[in-house]
C-alpha positions as CSV (number, residue, x, y, z in Angstrom):
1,X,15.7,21.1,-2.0
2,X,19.4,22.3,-2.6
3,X,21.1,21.9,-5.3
4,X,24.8,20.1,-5.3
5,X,25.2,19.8,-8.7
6,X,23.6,20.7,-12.0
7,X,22.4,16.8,-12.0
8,X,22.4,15.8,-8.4
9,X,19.5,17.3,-6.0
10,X,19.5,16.6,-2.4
11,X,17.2,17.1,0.1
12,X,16.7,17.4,3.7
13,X,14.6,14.2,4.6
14,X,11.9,13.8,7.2
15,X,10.4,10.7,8.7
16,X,7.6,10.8,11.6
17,X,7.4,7.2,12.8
18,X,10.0,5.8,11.6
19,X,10.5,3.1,14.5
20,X,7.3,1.6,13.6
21,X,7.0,-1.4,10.4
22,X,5.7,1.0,8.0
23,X,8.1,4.1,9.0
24,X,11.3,1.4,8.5
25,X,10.1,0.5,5.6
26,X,10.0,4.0,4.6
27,X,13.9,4.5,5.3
28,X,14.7,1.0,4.3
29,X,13.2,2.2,0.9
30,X,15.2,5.5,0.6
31,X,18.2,3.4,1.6
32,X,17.4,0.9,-1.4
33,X,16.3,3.3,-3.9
34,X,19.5,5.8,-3.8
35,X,16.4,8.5,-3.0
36,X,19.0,11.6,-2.8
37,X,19.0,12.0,0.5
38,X,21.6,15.0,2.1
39,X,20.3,14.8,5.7
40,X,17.5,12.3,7.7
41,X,15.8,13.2,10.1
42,X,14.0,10.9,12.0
43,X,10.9,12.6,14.0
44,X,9.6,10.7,17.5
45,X,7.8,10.3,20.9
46,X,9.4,11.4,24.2
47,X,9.4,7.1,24.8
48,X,11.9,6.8,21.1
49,X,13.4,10.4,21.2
50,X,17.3,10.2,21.9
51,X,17.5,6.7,20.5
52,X,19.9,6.0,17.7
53,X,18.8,4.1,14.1
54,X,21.4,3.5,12.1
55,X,21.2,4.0,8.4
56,X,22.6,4.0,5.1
57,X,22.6,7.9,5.8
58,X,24.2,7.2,9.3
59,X,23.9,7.4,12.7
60,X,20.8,9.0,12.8
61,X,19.3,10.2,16.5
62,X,15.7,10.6,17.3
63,X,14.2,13.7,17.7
64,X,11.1,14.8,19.9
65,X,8.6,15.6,17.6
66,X,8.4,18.9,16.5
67,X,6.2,20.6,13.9
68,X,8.1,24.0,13.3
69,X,11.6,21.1,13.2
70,X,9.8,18.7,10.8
71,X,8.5,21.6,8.5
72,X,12.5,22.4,8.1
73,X,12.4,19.4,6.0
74,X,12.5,19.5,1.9
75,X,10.0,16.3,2.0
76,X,8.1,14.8,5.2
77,X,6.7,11.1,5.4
78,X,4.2,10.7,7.8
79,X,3.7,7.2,9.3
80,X,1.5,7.5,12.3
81,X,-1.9,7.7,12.8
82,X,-4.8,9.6,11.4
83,X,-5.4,11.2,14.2
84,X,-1.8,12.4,14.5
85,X,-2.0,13.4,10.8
86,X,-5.1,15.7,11.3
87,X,-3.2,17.4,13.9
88,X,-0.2,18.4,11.9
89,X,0.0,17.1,8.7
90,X,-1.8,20.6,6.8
91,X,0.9,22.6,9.0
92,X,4.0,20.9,7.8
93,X,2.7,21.0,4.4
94,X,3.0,24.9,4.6
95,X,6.4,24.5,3.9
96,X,7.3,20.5,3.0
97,X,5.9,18.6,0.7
98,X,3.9,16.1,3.5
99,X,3.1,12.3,2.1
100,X,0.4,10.9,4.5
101,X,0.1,7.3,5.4
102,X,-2.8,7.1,7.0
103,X,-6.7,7.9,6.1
104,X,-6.8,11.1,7.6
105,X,-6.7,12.9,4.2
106,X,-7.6,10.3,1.2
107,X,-10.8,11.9,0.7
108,X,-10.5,15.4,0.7
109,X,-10.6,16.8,-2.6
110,X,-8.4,19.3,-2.3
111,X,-5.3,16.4,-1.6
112,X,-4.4,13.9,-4.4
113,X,-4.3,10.3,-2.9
114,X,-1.8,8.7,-5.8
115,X,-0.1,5.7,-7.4
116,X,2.6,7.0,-9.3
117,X,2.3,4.6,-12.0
118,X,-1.6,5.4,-12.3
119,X,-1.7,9.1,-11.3
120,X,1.7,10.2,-11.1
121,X,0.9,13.8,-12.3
122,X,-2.2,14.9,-10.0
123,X,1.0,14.9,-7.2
124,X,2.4,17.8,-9.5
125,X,2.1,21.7,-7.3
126,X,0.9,19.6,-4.5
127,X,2.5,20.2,-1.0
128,X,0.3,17.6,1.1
129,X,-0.2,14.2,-0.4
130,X,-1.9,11.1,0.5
131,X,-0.8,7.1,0.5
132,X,-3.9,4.9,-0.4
133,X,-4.7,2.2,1.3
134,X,-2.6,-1.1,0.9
135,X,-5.0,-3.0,-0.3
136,X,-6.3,-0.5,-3.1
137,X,-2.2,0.4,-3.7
138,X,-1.6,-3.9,-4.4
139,X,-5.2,-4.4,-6.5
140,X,-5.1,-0.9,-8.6
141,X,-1.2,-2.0,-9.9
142,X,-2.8,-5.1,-12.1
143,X,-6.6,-3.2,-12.5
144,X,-5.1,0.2,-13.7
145,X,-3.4,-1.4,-16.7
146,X,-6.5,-3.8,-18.0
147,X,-9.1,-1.0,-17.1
148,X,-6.6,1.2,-19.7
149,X,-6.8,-1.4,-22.0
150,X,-10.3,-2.8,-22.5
151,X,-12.4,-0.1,-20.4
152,X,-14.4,-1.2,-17.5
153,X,-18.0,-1.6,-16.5
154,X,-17.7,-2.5,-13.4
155,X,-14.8,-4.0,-10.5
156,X,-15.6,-6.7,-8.2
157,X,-12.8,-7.7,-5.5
158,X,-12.5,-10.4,-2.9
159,X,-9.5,-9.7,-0.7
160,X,-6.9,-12.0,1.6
161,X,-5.1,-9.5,4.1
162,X,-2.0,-10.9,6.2
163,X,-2.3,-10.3,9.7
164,X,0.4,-7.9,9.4
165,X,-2.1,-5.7,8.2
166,X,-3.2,-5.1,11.7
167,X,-0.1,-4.5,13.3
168,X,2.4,-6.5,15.1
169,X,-0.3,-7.1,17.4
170,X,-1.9,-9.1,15.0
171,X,0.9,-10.7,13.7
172,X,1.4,-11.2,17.5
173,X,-1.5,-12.9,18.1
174,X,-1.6,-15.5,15.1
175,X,2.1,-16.7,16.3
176,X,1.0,-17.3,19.7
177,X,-2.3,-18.6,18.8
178,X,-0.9,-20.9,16.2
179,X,1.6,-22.2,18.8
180,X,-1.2,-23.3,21.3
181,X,-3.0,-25.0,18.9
182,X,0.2,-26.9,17.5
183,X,1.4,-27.8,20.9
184,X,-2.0,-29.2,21.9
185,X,-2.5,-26.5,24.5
186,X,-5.8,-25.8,23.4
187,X,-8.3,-26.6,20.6
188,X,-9.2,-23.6,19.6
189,X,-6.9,-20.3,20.3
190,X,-7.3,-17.1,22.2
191,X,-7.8,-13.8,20.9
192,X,-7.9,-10.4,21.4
193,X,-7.1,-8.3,18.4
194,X,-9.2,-10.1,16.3
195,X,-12.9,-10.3,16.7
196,X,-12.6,-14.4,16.1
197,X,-9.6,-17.0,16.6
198,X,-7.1,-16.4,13.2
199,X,-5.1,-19.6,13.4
200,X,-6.3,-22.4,10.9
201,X,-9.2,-20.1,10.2
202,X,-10.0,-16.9,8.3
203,X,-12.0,-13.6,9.4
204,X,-14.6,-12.1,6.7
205,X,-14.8,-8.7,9.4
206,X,-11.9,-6.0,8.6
207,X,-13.0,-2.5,10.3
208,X,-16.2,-2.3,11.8
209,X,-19.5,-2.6,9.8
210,X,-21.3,0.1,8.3
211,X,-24.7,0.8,7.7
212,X,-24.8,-1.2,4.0
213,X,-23.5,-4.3,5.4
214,X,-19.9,-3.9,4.2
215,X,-16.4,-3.0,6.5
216,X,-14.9,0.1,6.1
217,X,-11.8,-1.2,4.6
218,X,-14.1,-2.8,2.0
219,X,-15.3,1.0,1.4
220,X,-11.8,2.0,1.5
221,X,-11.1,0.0,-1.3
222,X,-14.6,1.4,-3.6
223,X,-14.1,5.2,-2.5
224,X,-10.3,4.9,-3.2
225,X,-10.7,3.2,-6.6
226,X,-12.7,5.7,-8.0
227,X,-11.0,8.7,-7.0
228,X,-7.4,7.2,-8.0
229,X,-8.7,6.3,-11.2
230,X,-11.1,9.4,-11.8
231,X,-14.5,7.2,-11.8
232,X,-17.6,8.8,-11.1
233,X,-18.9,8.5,-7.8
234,X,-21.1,5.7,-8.9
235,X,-19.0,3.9,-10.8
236,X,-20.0,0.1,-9.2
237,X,-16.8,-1.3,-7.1
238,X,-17.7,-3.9,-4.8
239,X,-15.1,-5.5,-2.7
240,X,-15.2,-8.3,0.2
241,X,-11.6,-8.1,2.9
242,X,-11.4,-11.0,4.5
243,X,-8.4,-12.2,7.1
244,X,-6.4,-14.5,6.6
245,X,-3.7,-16.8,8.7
246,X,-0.5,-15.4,7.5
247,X,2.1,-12.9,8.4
248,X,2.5,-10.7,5.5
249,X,1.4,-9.7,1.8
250,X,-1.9,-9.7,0.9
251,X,-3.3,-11.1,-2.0
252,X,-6.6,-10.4,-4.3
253,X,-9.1,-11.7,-6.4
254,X,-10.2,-9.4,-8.9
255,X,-13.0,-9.7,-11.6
256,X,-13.4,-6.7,-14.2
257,X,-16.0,-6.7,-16.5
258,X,-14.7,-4.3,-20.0
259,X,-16.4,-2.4,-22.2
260,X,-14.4,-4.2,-25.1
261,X,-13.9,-7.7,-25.9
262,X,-11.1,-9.2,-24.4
263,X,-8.2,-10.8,-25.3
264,X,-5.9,-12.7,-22.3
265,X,-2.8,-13.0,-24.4
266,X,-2.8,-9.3,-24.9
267,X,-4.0,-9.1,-21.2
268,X,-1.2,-10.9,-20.0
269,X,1.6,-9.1,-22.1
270,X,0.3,-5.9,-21.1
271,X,1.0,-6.5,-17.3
272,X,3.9,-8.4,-18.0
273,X,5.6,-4.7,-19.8
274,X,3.6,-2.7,-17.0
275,X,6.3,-0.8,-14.1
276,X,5.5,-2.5,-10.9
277,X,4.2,-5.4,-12.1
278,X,5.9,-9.1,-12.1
279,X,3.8,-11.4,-14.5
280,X,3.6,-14.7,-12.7
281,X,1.2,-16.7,-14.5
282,X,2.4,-20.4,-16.3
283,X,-0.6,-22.5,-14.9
284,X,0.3,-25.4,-17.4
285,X,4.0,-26.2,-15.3
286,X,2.8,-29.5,-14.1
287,X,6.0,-29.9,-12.1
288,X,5.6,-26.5,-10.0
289,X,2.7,-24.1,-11.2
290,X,3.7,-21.0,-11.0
291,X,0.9,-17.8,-10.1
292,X,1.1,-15.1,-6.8
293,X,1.5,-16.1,-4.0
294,X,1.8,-14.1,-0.3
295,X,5.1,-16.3,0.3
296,X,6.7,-15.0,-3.3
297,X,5.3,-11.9,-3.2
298,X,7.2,-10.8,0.3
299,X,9.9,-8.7,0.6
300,X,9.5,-7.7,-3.4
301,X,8.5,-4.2,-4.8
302,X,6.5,-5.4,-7.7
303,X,3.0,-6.7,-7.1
304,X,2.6,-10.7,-8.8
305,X,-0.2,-11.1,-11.2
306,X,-1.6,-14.2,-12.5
307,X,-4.3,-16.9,-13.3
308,X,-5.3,-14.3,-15.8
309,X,-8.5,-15.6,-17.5
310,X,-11.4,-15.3,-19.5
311,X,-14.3,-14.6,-17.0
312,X,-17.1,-17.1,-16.9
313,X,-19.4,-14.6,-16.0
314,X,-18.7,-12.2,-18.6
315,X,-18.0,-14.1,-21.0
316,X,-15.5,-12.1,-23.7
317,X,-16.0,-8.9,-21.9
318,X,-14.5,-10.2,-18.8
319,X,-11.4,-10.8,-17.1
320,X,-10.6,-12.5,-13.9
321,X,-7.2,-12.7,-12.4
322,X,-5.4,-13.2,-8.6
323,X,-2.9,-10.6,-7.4
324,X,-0.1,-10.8,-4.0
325,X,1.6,-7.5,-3.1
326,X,3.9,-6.7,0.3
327,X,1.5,-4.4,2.0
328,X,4.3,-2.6,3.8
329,X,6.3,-1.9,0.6
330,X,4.1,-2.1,-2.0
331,X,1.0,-0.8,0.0
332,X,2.4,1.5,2.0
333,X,6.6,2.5,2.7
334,X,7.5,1.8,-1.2
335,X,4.2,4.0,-2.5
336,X,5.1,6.8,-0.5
337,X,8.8,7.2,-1.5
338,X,7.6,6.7,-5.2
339,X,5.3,9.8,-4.7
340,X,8.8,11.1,-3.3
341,X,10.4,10.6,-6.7
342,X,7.4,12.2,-8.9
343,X,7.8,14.8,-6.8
344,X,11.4,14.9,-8.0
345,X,10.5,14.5,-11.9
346,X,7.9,16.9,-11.0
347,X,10.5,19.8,-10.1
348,X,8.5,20.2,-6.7
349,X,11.5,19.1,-5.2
């Protein structure tokens, strides 16, 4: 990164992808967040490449992807495919510091997959980086502070993904669908992307089944807690991902059984004073109860927690409580340019 000043860094700014909903994010985020940004560069296919976006930064045209051009960056943010990322991603890093969207590299040891609020430091000397999963990124921002707080014997998740999660093809499909139905066109609606009809319904089935009965996003979430939060291999996570009929955010349940007794006063003051995290929990407002909601939580950078409770099932070492995050900020496009920033505090950049 050069330097301007002896208090202002700027860096030369790479984005792969960044015509896509997680890649706008991405530069809608460094736009927002005054990330100090000398030049963007914005990194595409031969179908985007000589197309103009126009940014905060300025007019800035597409390029035809390039590795040796996108390693000439200070920082890199990769939103394309795994595939893509296998392909190029450990090149770049050579000389950029690469943040990876996808999967391709969550569970290699030798690249941290962070939070920055949880596990800012593990990006520190680290030139290739990974983005967890949204749903892990949205759940871990209320878990990480309880887990802190009362220790934990074991996680247990039930999630509610938007169909934005699968693309605007999904989100695609649950318009049109929910339009034929509406009309009277048809009883039940088409699909395609999904395995079932989404409108007026909801899909237990995210990723394809593995050989213990659960989805691989519902592993994502188990392998991808531990290692963000240094658990053992073992450590029992459980989680169930289930679709749901709306466009964006995802919400979660989320039961944790502690190792000490609880107490959800202290609970709830702790996540209402934790970065990231909007408290949103008054239960007893008979005139508009107020707790997280996908329609709230969208378009905001903190994830809402509420209905923060005592667990029935484990009694005073329990706590259950019901999370909504933005999956494409908060999950994705925000988490990556936060890693940007530690990287920054860091002095990698």
């Amino acid at each position: 990164m050069r330097v301007q000043s002896n208090t202002h860094l700027d860096a030369v700014v790479g984005v792969v992808g960044a015509t896509g909903a997680v890649g706008k994010e991405v530069v809608g985020c460094l736009e927002k967040r005054d990330f100090p940004v000398d030049k963007l560069r914005i990194f595409g296919s031969a179908r985007s490449a000589g197309s103009v976006v126009k940014t905060k930064f300025g007019d800035v045209e597409v390029e035809l992807f390039d590795q040796s051009a996108a390693a000439e960056c200070d920082v890199c943010f990769l939103a394309v495919s795994g595939d893509f990322a296998l392909e190029h991603a450990r090149a770049i890093s050579k000389s950029c510091i690469v943040i990876d969207n996808s999967s391709a590299f969550r569970y290699e040891p030798d690249v941290p997959l962070v939070i920055p609020e949880i596990n800012g430091k593990a990006c520190k000397g680290k030139n290739l980086i990974a983005n967890p999963n949204c749903t892990t990124a949205i759940g871990l921002m209320g878990l990480s502070p309880l887990m802190k707080k009362f220790g934990a014997k074991r996680v247990l998740m039930s999630t509610y993904q938007a169909s934005s999660g699968a693309g605007q093809e999904g989100m695609d499909e649950l318009k049109a669908g929910t339009i034929q139905v509406t009309s009277g066109e048809k009883e039940v609606a088409d699909h395609k992307h999904f395995a079932h009809p989404l409108p007026f319904n909801v899909i237990p089935h995210i990723d394809k089944f593995q050989e213990n009965g659960y989805t691989k996003e519902e592993m994502k979430v188990t392998w991808e807690t531990r290692k963000i939060c240094d658990m053992p291999d073992d450590f029992p996570v459980s989680c169930t991902a289930v679709r749901i009929p709306t466009f964006r955010a995802h919400s979660e349940t989320i039961v944790l059984e502690t190792e000490q007794k609880v107490d959800v006063k202290v609970a709830q003051d702790l996540l209402a004073s934790s970065p990231g995290v909007k408290l949103v929990d008054d239960v007893q407002n008979t005139e508009s109860p107020q707790y997280p909601m996908p329609l709230t939580a969208t378009g905001q950078y903190d994830v809402e927690v509420g209905r923060v409770r005592r667990s029935e099932a484990f009694g005073d070492y329990g706590l259950e409580f019901f999370v909504s995050g933005d999956q494409l900020l908060r999950g994705a496009a925000l988490n990556a340019v936060l890693v940007a920033e530690e990287c920054v505090k860091n002095g990698d950049l």
